[in-house]
N, C-alpha and C positions, 0 to 999 in steps of 0.2 A: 311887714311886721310878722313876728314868727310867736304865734300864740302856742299856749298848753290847755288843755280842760281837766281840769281836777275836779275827779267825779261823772262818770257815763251816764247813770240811771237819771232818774227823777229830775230835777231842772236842769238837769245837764244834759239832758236828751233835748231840749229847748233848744238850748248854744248849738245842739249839732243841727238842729231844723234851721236856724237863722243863718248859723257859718255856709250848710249845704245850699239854702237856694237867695240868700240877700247879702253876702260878701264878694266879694270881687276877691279870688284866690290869686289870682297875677300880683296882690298887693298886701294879701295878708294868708299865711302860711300855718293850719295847723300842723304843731310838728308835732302834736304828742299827746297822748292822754296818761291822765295817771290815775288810776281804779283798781285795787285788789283783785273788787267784783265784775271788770267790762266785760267779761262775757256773757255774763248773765244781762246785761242790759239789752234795752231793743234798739242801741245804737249800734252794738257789734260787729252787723254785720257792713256796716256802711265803714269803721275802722280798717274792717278786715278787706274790705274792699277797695280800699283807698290806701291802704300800709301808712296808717298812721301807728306810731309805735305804741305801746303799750308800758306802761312802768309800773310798778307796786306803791312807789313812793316819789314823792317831787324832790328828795337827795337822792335816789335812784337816778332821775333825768337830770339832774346836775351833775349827777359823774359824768355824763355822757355829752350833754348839751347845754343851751342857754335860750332864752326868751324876753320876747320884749315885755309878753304880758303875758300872766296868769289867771287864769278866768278859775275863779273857785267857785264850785258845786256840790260842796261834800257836806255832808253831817259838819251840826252847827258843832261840835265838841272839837272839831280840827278847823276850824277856821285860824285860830291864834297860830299857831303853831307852823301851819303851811301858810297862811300870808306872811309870817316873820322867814322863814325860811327864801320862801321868795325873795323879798325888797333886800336881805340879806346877800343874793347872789344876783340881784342890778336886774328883778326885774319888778313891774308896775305891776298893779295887781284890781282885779274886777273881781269881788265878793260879793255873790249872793247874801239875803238880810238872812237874819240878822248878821251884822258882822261878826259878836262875838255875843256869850251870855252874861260876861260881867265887864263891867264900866272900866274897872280900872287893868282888864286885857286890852281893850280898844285903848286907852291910853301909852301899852307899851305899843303896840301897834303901829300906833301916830308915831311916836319916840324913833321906831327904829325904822320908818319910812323916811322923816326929815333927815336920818342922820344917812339915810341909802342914796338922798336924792330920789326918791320914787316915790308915787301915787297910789293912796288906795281909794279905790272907788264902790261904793257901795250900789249894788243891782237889787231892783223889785219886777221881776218880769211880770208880775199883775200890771203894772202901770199900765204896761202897752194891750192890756185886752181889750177887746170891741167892750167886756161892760163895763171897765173904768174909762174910757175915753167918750163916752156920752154924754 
């Protein structure tokens, strides 16, 4: 499966600790990150060391490529816009919460996931910490 991380910093640096030591890469391929800012992140180095691409913008990596899934990490103000973007160009998509800040975005959302054939799935990485699993 050929994943994307939209957004390096902040929960995105999460996706790269789990992708780094609890994925199985023989069977899932990050092919991309797409961040203005990833340099500035304290993932960087671990991109730059791996030659995962870098993009400004996820129609940036769709000129160039495609994915099964898009993992969104970015400031809640672009969640609508890159998950539509996404299911748009065939792929599934794992958004960090909130999904969107108004009701009736999440409703075009759904609309243009049903009509892609694709999934959106909403992520809370607190679920999985030692103090919410006790």
């Amino acid at each position: 499966m050929k994943l994307v991380l939209v957004g390096a910093g902040g929960y995105g640096a999460s996706y790269f600790s789990i992708y780094e030591h609890d994925i199985d890469h023989a069977k899932h391929t990050l092919c991309a990150v797409v961040d203005p800012f990833a340099d500035r992140s304290d993932s960087y180095p671990y991109i730059t060391k791996n030659h995962i691409p870098v993009y400004q913008t996820l129609e940036d990596f769709y000129r160039q490529d495609t994915a099964d899934l898009v993992i969104i990490s970015s400031p809640i103000q672009f969640h609508k816009e890159q998950t539509l973007t996404a299911v748009r160009h065939g792929s599934h998509v794992l958004c960090e919460k909130p999904l969107t800040a108004r009701a009736e975005d999440a409703l075009e959302m759904k609309k243009a996931a049903r009509e892609a054939g694709r999934k959106i799935g909403v992520g809370f990485q607190w679920s999985f910490n030692d103090a919410n699993t006790r």
